[in-house]
C-alpha positions as CSV (number, residue, x, y, z in Angstrom):
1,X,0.0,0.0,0.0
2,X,1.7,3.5,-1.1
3,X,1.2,5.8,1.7
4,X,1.5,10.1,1.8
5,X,5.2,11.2,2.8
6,X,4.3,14.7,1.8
7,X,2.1,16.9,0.1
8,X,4.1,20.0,-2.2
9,X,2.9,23.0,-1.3
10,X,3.7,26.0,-3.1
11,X,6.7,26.9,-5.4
12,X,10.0,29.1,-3.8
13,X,12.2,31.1,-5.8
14,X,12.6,31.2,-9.6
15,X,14.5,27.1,-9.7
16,X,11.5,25.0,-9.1
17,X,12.0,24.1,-5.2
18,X,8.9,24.1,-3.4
19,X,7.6,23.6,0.3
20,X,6.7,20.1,0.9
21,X,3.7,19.9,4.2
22,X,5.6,16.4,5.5
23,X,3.2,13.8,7.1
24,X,5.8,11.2,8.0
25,X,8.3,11.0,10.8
26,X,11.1,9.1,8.8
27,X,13.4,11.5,7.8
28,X,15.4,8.9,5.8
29,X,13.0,9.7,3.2
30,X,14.0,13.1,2.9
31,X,17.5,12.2,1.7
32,X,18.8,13.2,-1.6
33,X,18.0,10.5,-4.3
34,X,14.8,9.3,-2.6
35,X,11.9,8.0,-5.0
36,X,8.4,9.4,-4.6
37,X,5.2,7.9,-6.9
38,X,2.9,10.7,-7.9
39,X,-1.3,10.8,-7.3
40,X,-3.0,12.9,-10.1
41,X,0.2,14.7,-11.5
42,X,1.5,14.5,-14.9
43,X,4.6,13.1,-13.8
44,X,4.6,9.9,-12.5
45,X,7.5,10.1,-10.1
46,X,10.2,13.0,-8.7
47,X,13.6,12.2,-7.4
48,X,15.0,14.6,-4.5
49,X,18.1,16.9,-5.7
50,X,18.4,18.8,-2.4
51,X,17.0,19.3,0.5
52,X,17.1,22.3,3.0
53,X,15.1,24.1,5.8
54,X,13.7,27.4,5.3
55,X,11.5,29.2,7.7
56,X,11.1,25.5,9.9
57,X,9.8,24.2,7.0
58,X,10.7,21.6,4.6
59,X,12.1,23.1,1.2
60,X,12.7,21.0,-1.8
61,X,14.1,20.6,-4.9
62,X,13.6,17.8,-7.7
63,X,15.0,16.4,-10.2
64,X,12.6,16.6,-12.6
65,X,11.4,20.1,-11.9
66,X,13.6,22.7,-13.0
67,X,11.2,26.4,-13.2
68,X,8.8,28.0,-10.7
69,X,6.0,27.3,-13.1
70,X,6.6,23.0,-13.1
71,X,6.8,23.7,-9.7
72,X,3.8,25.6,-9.2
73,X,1.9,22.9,-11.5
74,X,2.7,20.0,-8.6
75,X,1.0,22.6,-6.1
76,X,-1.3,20.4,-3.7
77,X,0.5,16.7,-5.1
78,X,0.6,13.8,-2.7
79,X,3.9,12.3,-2.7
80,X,3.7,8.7,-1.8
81,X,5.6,6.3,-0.7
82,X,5.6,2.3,0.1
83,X,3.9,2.0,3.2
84,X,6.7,1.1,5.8
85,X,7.2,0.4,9.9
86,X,8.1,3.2,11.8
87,X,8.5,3.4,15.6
88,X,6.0,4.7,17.9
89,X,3.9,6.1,14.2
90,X,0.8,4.5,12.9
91,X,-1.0,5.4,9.8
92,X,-4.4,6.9,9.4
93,X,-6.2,3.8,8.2
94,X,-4.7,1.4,10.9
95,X,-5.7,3.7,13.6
96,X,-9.6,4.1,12.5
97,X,-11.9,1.9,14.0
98,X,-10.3,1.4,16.8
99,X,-12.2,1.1,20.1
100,X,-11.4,4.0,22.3
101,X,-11.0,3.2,26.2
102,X,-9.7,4.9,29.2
103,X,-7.1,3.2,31.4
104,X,-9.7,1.6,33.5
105,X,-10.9,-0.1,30.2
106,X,-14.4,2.4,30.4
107,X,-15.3,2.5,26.7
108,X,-15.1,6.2,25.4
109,X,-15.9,5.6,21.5
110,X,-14.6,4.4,18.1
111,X,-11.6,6.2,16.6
112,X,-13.3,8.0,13.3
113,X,-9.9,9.5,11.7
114,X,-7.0,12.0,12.5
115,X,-7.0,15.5,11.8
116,X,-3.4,16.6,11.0
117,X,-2.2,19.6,12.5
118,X,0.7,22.1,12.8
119,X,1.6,22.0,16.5
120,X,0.2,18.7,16.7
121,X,-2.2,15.9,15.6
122,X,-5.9,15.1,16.8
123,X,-7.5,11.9,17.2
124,X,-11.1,11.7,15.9
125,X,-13.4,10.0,18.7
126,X,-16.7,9.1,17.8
127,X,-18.9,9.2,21.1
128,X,-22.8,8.7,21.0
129,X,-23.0,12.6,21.6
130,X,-20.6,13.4,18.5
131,X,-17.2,13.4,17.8
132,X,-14.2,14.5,20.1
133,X,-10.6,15.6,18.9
134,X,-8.3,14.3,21.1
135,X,-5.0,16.0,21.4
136,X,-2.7,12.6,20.0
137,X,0.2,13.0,22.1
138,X,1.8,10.5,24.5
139,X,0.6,12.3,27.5
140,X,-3.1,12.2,26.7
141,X,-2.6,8.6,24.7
142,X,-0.2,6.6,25.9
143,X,-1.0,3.3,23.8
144,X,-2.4,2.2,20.6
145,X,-2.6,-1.4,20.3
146,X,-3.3,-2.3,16.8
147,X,-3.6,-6.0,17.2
148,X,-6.0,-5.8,20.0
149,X,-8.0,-3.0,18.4
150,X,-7.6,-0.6,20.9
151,X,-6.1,2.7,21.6
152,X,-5.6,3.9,25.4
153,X,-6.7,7.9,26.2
154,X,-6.1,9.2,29.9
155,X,-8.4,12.3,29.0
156,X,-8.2,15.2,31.3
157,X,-11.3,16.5,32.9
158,X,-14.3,17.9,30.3
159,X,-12.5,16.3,27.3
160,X,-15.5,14.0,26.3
161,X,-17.7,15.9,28.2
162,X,-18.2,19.4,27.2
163,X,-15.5,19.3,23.9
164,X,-17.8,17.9,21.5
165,X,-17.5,19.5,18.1
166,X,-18.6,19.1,14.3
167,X,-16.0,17.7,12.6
168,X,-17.9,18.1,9.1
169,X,-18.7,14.9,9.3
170,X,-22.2,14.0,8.3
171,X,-23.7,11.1,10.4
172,X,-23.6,8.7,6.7
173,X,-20.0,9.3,7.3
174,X,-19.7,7.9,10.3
């Protein structure tokens, strides 16, 4: 299964790098030479020339892509990769379903998806009330357990009480 290292975000400068919004925590993929599949782009795949950090963000040049306007064309391109272990990291579609319980084993919902974020990720949980966002950090859940289907929150006080929020989510989605 090809999963998303990184979406390209818009083009910098006049040479065709671009900011690239990364959604993986392997930066071995990020190296000079590595091999991304395309979704919906013209090319099929982009090799990375050089890699550099600009602003805390992730600034990249390709191969392929030589002017501002190829790069500006890739604006908003998945770039995918084999899906792959990683440490501590699970992917989106292993994660939803999931039963949600506390430490006491009190069932608080079923995972519905994660919303990505800049400071951090949130866990989607859908409660009979509606859905929750979850802060995903290791504080809040300390343990996902994919073969046993479960994923562990210790959720401060008022989290599944009074945080309920639309999510966009219409209940056919659920």
């Amino acid at each position: 299964m090809r999963m998303t290292a990184g979406i390209i975000g818009p083009a910098h400068g006049l040479r065709g790098e671009v900011l690239v919004d990364v959604r993986s925590d392997d930066p071995a993929l990020w190296a000079p030479g590595s091999l991304f599949s395309l979704e919906d782009s013209p090319l099929a795949e982009l090799t990375i020339g050089g890699v550099r950090i600009h602003k805390e963000r992730l600034l990249v040049s390709f191969e392929e892509v030589t002017s501002r306007e190829k790069a500006e064309e890739l604006r908003g391109v998945r770039l995918l990769v084999e899906e792959h272990e990683e440490e501590d990291a699970w992917y989106p579609h292993q994660l939803k379903g999931l039963k949600a319980l506390t430490p006491k084993g009190e069932e608080l919902g079923t995972v519905s998806g994660v919303r990505f974020g800049s400071a951090q990720d949130l866990l989607l949980v859908r409660t009979p009330e509606g859905t929750v966002m979850v802060p995903f950090v290791a504080q809040i859940v300390p343990e996902v357990d994919l073969e046993s289907g479960v994923v562990t929150i210790d959720a401060p006080p008022g989290l599944f009480d009074d945080d309920v929020v639309d999510t966009g989510e219409t209940r056919s989605q659920r």
